[in-house]
Structure formats: structure tokens, C-alpha cells
Biotite code that builds the C-alpha atoms (Angstrom):
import biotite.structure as struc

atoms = struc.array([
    struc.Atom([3.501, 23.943, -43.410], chain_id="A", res_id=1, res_name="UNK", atom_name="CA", element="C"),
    struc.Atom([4.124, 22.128, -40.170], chain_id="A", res_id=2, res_name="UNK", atom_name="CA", element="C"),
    struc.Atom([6.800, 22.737, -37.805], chain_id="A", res_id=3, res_name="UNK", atom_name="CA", element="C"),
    struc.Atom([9.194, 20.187, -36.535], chain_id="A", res_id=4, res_name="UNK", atom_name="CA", element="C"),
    struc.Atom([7.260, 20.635, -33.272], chain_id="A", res_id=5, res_name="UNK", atom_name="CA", element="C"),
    struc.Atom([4.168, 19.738, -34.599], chain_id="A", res_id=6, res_name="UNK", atom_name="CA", element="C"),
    struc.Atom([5.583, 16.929, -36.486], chain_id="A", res_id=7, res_name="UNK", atom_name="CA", element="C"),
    struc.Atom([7.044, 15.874, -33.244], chain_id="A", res_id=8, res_name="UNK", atom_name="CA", element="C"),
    struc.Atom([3.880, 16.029, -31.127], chain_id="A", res_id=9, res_name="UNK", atom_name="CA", element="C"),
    struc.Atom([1.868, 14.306, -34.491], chain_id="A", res_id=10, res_name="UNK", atom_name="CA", element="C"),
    struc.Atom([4.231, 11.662, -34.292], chain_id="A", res_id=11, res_name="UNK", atom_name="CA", element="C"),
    struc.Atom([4.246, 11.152, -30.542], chain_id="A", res_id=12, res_name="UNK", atom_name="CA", element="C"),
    struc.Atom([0.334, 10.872, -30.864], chain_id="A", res_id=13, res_name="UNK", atom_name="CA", element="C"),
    struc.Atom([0.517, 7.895, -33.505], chain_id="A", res_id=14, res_name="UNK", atom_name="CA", element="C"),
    struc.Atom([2.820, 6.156, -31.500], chain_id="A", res_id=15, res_name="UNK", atom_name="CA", element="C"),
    struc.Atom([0.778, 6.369, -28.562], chain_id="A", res_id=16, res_name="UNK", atom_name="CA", element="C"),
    struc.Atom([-2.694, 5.697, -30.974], chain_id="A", res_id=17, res_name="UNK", atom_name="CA", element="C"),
    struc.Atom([-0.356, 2.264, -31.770], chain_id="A", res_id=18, res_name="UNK", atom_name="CA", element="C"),
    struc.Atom([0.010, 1.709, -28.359], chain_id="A", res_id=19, res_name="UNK", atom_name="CA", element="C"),
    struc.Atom([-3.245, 1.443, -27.060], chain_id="A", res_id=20, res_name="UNK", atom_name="CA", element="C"),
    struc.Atom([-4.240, -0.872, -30.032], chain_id="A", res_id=21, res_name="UNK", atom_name="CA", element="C"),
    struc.Atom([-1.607, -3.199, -28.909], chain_id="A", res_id=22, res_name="UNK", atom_name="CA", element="C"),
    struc.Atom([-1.716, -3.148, -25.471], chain_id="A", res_id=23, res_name="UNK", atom_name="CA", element="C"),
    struc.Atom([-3.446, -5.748, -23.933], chain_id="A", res_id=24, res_name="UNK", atom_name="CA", element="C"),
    struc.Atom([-6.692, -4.540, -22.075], chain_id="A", res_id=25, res_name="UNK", atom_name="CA", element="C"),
    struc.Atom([-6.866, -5.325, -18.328], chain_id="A", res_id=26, res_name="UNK", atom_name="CA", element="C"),
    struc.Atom([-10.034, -7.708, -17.147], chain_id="A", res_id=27, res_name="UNK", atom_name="CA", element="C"),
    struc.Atom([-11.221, -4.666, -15.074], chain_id="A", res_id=28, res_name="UNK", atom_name="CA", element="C"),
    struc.Atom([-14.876, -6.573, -13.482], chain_id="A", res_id=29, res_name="UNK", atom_name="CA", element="C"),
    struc.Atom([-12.572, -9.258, -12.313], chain_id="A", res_id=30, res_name="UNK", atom_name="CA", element="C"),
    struc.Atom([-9.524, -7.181, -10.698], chain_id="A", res_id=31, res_name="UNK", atom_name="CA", element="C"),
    struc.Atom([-12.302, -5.027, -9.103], chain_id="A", res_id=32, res_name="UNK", atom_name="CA", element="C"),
    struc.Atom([-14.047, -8.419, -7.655], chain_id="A", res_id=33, res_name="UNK", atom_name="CA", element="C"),
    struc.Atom([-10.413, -9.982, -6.321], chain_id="A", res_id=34, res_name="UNK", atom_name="CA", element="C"),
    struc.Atom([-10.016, -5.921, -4.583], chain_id="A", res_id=35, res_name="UNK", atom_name="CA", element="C"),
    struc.Atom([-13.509, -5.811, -2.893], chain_id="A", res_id=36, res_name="UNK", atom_name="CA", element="C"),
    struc.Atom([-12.891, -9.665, -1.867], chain_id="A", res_id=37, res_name="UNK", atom_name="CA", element="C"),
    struc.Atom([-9.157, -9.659, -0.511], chain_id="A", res_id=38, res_name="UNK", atom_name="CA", element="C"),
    struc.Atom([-9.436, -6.105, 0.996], chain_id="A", res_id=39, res_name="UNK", atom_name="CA", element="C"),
    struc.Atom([-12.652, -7.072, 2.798], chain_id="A", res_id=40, res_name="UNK", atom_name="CA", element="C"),
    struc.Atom([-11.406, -10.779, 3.823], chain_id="A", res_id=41, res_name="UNK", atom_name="CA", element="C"),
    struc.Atom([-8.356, -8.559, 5.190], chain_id="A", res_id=42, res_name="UNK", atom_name="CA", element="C"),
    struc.Atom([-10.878, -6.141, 6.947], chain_id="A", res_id=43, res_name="UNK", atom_name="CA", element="C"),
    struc.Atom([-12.788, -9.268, 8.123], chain_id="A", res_id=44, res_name="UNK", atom_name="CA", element="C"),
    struc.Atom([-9.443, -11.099, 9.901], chain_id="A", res_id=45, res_name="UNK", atom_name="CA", element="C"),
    struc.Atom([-8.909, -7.527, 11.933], chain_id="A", res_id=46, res_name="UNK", atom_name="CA", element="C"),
    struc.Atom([-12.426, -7.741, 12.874], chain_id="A", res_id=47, res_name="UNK", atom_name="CA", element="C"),
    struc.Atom([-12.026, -10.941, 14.187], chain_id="A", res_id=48, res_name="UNK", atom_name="CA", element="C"),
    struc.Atom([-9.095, -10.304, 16.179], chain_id="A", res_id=49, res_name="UNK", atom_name="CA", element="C"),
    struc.Atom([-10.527, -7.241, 18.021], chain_id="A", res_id=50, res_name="UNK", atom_name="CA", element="C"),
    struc.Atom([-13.321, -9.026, 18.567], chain_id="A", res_id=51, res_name="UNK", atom_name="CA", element="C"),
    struc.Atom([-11.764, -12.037, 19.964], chain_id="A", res_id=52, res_name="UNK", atom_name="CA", element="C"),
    struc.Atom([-9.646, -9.384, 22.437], chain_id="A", res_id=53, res_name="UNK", atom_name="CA", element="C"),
    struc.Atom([-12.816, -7.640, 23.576], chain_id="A", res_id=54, res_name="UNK", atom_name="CA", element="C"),
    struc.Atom([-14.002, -11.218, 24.297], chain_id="A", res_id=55, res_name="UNK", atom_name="CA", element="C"),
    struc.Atom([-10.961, -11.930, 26.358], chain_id="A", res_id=56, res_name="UNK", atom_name="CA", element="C"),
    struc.Atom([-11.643, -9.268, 28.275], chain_id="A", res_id=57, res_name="UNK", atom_name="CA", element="C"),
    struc.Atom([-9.812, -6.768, 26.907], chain_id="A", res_id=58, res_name="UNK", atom_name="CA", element="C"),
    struc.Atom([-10.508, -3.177, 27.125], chain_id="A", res_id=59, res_name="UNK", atom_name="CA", element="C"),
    struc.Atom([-11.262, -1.206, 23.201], chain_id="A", res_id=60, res_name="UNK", atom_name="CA", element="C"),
    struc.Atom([-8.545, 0.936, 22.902], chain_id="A", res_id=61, res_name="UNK", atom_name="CA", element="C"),
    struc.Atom([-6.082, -1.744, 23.907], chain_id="A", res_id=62, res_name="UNK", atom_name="CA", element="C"),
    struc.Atom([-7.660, -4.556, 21.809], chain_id="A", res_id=63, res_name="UNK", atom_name="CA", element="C"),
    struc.Atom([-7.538, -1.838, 18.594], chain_id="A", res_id=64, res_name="UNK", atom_name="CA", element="C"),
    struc.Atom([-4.337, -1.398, 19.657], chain_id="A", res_id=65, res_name="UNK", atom_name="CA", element="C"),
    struc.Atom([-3.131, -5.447, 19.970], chain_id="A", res_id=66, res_name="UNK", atom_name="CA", element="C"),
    struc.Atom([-5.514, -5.735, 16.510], chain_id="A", res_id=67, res_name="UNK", atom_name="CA", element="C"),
    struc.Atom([-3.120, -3.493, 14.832], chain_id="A", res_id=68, res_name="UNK", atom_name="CA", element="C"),
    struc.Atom([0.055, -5.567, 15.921], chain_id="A", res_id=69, res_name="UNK", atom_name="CA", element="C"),
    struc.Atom([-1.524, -8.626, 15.039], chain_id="A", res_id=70, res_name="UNK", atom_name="CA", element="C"),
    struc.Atom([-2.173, -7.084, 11.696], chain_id="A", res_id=71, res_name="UNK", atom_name="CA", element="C"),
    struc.Atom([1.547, -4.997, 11.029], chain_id="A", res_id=72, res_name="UNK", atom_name="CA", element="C"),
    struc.Atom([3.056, -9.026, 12.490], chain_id="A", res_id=73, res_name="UNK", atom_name="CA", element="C"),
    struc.Atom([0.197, -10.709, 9.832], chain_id="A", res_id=74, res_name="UNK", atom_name="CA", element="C"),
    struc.Atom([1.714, -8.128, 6.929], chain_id="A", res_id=75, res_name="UNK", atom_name="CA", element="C"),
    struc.Atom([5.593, -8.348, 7.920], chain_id="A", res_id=76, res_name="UNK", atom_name="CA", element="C"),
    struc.Atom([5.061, -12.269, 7.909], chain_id="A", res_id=77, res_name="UNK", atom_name="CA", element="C"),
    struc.Atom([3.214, -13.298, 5.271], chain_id="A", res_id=78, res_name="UNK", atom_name="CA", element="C"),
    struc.Atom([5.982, -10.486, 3.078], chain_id="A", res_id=79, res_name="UNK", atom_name="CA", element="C"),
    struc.Atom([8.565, -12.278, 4.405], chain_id="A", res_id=80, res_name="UNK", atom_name="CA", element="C"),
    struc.Atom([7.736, -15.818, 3.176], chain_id="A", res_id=81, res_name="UNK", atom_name="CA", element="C"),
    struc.Atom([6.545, -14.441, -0.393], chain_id="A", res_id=82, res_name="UNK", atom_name="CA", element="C"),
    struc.Atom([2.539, -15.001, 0.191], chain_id="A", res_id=83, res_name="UNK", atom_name="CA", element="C"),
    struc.Atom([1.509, -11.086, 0.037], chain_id="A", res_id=84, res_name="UNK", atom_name="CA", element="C"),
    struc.Atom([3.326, -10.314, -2.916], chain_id="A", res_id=85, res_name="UNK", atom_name="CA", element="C"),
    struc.Atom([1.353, -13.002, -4.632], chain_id="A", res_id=86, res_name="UNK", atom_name="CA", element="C"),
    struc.Atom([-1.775, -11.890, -3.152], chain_id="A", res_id=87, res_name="UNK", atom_name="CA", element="C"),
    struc.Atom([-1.304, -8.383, -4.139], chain_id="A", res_id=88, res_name="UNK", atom_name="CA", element="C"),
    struc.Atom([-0.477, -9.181, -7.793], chain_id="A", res_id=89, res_name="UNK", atom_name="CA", element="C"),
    struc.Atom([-3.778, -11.378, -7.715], chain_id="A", res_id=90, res_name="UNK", atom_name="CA", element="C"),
    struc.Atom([-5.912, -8.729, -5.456], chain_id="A", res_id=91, res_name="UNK", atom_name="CA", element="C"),
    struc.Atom([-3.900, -4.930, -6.696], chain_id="A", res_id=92, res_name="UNK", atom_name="CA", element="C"),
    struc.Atom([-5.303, -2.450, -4.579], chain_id="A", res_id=93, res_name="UNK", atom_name="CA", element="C"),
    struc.Atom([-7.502, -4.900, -2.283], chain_id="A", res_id=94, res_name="UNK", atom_name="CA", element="C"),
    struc.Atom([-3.891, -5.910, -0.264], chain_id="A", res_id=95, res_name="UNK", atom_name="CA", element="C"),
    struc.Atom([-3.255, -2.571, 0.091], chain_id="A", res_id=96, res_name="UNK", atom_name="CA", element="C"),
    struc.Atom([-5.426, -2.736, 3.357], chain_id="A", res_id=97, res_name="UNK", atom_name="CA", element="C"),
    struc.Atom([-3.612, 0.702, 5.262], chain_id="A", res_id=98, res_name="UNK", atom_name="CA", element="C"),
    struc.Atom([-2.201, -1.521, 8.094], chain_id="A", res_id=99, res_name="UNK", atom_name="CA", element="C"),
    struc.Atom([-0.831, -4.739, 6.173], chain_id="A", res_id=100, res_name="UNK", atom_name="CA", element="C"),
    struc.Atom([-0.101, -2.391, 3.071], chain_id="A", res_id=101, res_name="UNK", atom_name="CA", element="C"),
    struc.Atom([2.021, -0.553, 5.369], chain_id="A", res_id=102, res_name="UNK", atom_name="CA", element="C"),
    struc.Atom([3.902, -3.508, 7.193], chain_id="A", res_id=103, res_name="UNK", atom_name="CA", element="C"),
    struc.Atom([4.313, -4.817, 3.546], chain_id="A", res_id=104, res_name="UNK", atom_name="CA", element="C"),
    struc.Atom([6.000, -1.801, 2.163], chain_id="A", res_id=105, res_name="UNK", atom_name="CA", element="C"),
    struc.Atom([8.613, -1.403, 4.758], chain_id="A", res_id=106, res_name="UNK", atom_name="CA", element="C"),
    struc.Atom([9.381, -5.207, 5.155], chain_id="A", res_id=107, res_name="UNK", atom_name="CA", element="C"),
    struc.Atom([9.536, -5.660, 1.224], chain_id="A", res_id=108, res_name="UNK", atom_name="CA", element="C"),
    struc.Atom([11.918, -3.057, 0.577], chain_id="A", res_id=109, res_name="UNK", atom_name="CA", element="C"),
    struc.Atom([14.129, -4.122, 3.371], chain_id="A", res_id=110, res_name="UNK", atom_name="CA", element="C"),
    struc.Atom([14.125, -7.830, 2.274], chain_id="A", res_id=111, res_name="UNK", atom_name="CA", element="C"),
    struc.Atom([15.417, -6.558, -1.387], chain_id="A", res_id=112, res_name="UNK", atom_name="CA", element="C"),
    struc.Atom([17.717, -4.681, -0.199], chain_id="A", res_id=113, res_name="UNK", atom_name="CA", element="C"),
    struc.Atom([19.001, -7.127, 2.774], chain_id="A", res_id=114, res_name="UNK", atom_name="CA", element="C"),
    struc.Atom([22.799, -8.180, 0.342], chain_id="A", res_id=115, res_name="UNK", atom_name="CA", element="C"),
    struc.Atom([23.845, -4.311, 1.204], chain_id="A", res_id=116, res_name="UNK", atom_name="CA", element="C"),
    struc.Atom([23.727, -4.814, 4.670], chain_id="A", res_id=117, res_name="UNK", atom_name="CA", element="C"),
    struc.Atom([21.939, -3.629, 7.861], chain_id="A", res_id=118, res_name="UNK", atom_name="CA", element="C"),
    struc.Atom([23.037, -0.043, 7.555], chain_id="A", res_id=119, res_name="UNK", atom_name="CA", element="C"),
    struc.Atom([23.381, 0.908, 4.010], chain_id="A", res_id=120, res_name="UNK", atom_name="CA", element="C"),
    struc.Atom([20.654, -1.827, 2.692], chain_id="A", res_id=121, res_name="UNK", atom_name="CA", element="C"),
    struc.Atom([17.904, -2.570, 5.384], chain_id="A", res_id=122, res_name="UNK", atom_name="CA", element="C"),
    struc.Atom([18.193, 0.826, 7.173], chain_id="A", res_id=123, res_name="UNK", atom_name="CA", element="C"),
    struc.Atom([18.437, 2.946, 4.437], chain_id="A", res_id=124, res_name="UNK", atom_name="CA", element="C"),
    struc.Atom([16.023, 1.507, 2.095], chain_id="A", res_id=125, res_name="UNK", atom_name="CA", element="C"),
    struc.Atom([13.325, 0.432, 4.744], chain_id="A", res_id=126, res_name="UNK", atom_name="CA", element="C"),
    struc.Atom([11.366, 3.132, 4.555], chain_id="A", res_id=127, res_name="UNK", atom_name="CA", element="C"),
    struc.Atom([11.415, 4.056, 0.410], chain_id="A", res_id=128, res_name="UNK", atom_name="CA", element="C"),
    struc.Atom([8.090, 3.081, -0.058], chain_id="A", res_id=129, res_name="UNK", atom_name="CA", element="C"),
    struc.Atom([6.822, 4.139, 3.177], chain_id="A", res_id=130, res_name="UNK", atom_name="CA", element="C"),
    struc.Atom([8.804, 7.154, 4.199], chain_id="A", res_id=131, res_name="UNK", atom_name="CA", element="C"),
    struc.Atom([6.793, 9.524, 1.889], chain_id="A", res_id=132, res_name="UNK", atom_name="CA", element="C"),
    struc.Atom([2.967, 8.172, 3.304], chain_id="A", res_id=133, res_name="UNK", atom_name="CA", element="C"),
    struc.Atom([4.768, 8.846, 6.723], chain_id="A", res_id=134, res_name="UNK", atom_name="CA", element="C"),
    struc.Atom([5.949, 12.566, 5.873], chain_id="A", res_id=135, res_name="UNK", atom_name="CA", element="C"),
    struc.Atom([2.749, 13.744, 4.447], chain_id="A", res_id=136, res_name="UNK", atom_name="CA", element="C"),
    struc.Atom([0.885, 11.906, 6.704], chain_id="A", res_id=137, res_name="UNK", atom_name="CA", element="C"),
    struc.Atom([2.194, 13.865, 9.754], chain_id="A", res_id=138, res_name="UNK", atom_name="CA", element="C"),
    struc.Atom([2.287, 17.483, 7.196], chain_id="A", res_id=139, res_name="UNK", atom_name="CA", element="C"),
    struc.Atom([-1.128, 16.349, 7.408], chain_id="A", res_id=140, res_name="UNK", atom_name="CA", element="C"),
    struc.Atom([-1.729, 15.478, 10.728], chain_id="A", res_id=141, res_name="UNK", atom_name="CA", element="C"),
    struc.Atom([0.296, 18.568, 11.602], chain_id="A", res_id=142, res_name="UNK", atom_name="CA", element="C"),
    struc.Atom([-1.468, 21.234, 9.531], chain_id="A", res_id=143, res_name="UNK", atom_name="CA", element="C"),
    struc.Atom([-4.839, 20.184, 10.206], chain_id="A", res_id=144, res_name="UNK", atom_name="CA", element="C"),
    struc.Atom([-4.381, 20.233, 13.897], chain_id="A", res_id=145, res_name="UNK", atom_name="CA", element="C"),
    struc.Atom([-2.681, 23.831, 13.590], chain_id="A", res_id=146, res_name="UNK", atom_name="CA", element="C"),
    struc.Atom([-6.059, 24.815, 12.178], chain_id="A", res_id=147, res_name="UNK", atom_name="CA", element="C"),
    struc.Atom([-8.261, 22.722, 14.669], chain_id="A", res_id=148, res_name="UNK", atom_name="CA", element="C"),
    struc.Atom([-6.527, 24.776, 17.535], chain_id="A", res_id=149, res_name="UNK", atom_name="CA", element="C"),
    struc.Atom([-6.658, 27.891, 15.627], chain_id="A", res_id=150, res_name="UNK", atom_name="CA", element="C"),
    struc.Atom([-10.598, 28.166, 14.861], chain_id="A", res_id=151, res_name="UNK", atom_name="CA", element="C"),
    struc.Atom([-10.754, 27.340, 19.160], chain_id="A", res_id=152, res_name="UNK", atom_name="CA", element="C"),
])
């Protein structure tokens, strides 16, 4: 005889048995084309800003460094009048380029958030997205250069 457990956990399992049957299946060759395509035409626009730098004359480490504004100001912008949430419901994980990902998940949050005010609603909810890819980035950052300078 069953226990109320395993009638539990039974039951949970036809419900989620139902759910897959219903649920509508994703068009997975075409969201993987609109990725490769937006994150590369992304990929393709910082290209062509650091190249057009180094063209002007500009040394590499200071045109990756002016690409990277361009691209954070690109980001922020296009957030801020509505075009790169659009493009990242069309393109998922393709506008989730790391540098106008990034500028996208602090300006988005701020912009929802912008009625509570500059303290309480843009500064405190700029970085919810964002704040987390920043700690563990440094943990990161931190820890593996801890063991770089150990094994010296």
C-alpha cells in the first residue's frame, strides 16, 4: 500500500507528465539562428569600432578601451528607448553579448524602478541583475589570482 508520500510524489509526476504535453514546444533551430546572428552582428559592430579607432590612429589598448564605451553607451541607449528589450526577446541569449548584456542589465532595472526615486529606486535597484555577475566575478578574479601568485 502506498504512502501519502508516494501518492504525493505520483501525483506531482502526472501533473508535470500533463505539463509537458501541453506546453507549447519552443522553435529551437530558429532561436539558435536569431542567437548566432544578433550576438555575432553585436560582435561585428565592436569590431568595427576598434577598428575604426586603430585607423584613427589610436593606440590598442586605448581603442579596446573607447570600443567598450562605445559598446556599454550602444547597450544603455538602445535599453533606454525600448529597442534591446525587443531584440533580446527576438535574439535570447545572442543580446546577451557580455558588454551590452551588462549595460542592459543595470540600465533596465534602473529604468523600472525610476517612480521610487534616485535613492531608494535607481540606486538601490541598479545593480539587481548585475550586482551578483560583479561579486563572483571579482571572488573569481580574486581567488584565481591568490593562486597565480601562490604557485610563483
Amino acid at each position: 500500500m502506498p504512502t501519502d508520500k508516494q501518492q504525493i510524489i505520483n501525483q506531482q509526476q502526472q501533473y508535470q507528465n500533463k505539463v509537458k504535453k501541453v506546453s507549447p514546444k519552443p522553435p529551437l533551430l530558429k532561436n539558435t539562428i536569431w542567437a548566432f546572428v544578433v550576438g555575432g552582428l553585436i560582435c561585428t559592430l565592436g569590431q568595427f569600432f576598434q577598428n575604426s579607432f586603430l585607423d584613427l590612429g589610436v593606440n590598442k589598448k586605448d581603442a579596446s578601451a573607447l570600443t567598450s564605451v562605445v559598446m556599454v553607451f550602444l547597450g544603455a541607449f538602445f535599453t533606454g528607448i525600448g529597442v534591446y528589450d525587443e531584440l533580446g526577446r527576438r535574439a535570447g541569449a545572442g543580446s546577451v553579448v557580455p558588454i551590452t548584456g551588462f549595460a542592459n542589465s543595470i540600465v533596465a532595472p534602473a529604468m523600472e524602478f525610476k517612480r521610487e526615486g534616485y535613492v531608494f529606486g535607481i540606486g538601490a535597484k541598479m545593480f539587481v541583475i548585475a550586482g551578483p555577475v560583479l561579486v563572483y566575478g571579482m571572488v573569481t578574479a580574486f581567488t584565481i589570482g591568490l593562486l597565480y601568485w601562490l604557485m610563483l
